[in-house]
Each structure stands twice: as C-alpha cells, then as structure tokens.
C-alpha positions in Angstrom: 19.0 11.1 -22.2 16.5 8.9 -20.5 15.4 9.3 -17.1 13.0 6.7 -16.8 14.4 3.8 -15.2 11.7 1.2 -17.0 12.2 2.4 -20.5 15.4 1.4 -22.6 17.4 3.5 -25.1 15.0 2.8 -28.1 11.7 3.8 -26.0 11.0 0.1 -25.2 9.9 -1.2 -21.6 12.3 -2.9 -19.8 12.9 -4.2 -16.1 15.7 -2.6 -14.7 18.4 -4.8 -14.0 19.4 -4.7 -10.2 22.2 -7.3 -10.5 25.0 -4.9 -9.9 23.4 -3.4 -6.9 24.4 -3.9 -3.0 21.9 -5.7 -0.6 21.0 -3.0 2.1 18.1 -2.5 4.4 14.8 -1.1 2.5 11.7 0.3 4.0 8.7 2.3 2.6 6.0 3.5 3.9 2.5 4.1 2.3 -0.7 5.8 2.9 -4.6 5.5 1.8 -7.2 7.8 3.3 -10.6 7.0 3.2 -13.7 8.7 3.9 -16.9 7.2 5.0 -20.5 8.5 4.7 -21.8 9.4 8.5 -23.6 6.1 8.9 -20.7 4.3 8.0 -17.9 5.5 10.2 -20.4 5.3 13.2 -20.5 1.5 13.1 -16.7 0.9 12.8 -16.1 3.2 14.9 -18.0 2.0 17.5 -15.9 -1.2 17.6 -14.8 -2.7 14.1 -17.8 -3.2 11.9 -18.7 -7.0 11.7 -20.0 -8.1 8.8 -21.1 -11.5 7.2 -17.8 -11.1 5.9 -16.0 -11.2 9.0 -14.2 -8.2 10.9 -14.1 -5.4 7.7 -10.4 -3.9 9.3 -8.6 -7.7 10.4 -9.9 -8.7 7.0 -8.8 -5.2 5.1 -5.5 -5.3 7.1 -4.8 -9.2 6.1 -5.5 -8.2 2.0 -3.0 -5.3 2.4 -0.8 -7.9 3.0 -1.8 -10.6 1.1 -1.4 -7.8 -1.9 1.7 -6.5 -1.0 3.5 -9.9 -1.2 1.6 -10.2 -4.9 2.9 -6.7 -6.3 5.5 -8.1 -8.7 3.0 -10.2 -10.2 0.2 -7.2 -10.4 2.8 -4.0 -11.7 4.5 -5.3 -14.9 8.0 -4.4 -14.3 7.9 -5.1 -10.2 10.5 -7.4 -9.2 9.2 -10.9 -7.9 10.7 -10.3 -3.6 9.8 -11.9 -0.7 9.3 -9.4 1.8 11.3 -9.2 5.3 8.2 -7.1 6.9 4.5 -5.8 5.9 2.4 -4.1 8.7 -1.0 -2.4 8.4 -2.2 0.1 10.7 -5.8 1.4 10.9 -6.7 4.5 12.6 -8.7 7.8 11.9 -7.2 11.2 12.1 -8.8 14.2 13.2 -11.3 14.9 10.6 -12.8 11.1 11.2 -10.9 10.0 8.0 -9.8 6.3 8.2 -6.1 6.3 7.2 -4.2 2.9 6.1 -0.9 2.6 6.5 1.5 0.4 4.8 4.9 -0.2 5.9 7.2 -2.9 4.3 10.5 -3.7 4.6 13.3 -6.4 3.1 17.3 -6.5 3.0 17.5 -6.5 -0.9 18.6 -5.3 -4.2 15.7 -3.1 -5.0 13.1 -0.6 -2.7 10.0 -1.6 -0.8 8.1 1.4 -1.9 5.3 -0.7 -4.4 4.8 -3.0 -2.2 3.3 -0.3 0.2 1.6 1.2 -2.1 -0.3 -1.7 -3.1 -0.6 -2.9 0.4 -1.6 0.5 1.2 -4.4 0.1 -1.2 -5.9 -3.0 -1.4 -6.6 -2.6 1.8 -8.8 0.4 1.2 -10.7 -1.1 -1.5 -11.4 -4.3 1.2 -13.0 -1.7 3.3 -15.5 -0.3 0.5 -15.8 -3.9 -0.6 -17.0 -4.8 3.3 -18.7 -1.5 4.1 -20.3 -0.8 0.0 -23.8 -2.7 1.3 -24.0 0.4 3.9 -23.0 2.9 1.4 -21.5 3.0 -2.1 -20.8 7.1 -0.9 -17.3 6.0 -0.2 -14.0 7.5 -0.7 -10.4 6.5 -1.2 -9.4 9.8 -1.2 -5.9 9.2 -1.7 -2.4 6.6 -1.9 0.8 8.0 -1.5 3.9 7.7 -0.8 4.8 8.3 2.7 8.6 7.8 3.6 11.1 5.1 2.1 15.1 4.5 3.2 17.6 2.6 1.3 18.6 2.6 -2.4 20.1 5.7 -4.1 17.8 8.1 -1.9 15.4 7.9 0.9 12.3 10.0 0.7 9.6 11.4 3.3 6.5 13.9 2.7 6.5 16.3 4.8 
C-alpha cells in the first residue's frame, strides 16, 4: 500500500483529486531563519536597510506574497488556489537571527501549508538577494513547517 498521496497505484505522479472533499477553514503557518554576517544585521537593524532596491524587508515581505499566490504554478502537483489570507512577519529572535514568518489561510478543499512555505522562503532569498552586495556570508538556515489546522489533521512544532 501506498502512502504517498502524489504517487498512483503503478508508481506514477498524480495530483490528488480533492473533489470529494468538504470546504473548511485552512491555515498554515511557515518559518525561514536567516542569519546575517555582523555588518549586515547592524544596518537593518538599525532601521530597515535601504537599498537602491528599495526597503530590503517591505520588498522581501511583498515577494513572500507575491510567491505564495504563485505556488501551484512553481510545485508540480500544487493545486492552482486563490488564497483567503497571506501575512509576512519580520522579526529577530534572541540570537539576532531574522526569522520570516508565513501564514496563509483559505476556506477550501485542500491545506495552506505550501503556500507558506514558499512564502516563507522567497522571502528569505529577497533578503540575500537585497543584502548579497554587503555580504554573500548569508544564511537561510532553515524553512519549516510551523503549525497548520484543517484537513485530515492539524499540525504544530513544538
């Protein structure tokens, strides 16, 4: 027996089929951390690093979403959905880390949980793209998974 949801009886790829399934309230939540060289972090720390490219975390949050709203046409077997909700947030946490989070959200057929992901991470590669000239000693340390509700099962890290 298969448990792989994208993968048919004779091994093939498949989208799974979400026609039978009851519209409910989805929501996922995503995280990228990324770690910036000293002379880095000082400068958007000080007050959002400005660049000839414009503000590096108004432009990193509005490619999260720009992305998120894309991710059935960048993961293969995505569904194509028009999101309810997409929200970045960009702090740093107590080891001067800059954590991006994701959060997405639709009352659908099928979870939310890509879309945060790729949200999660596009925006952290906007902020090497706008902050590389500085430093190329950057990070994205990691994406994953946060928290999602609805479906079969809801999900958080602890």
């Amino acid at each position: 027996m298969n448990d792989l949801s994208h993968i048919d009886k004779k091994g093939m790829p498949m989208m799974v089929n979400v026609s039978e399934k009851k519209i409910s309230l989805r929501t996922a939540t995503a995280r990228s951390v990324v770690v910036l060289p000293k002379e880095v972090l000082e400068k958007v720390q000080e007050n959002d690093l400005q660049t000839k490219k414009g503000s590096v975390f108004q432009t990193a949050i509005i490619a999260g979403i720009m992305a998120a709203k894309k991710t059935g046409e960048l993961i293969p077997l995505c569904h194509p959905i028009g999101l309810d909700n997409c929200n970045i947030n960009i702090s740093f946490n107590k080891k001067d880390e800059l954590i991006i989070e994701c959060t997405t959200a639709i009352e659908g057929k099928t979870g939310v949980e890509m879309e945060a992901l790729v949200g999660a991470s596009v925006a952290a590669l906007t902020v090497y793209d706008m902050c590389k000239a500085l430093s190329h000693d950057i990070v994205i340390k990691e994406t994953k998974l946060m928290k999602k509700t609805g479906g079969k099962k809801d999900f958080e890290r602890k």
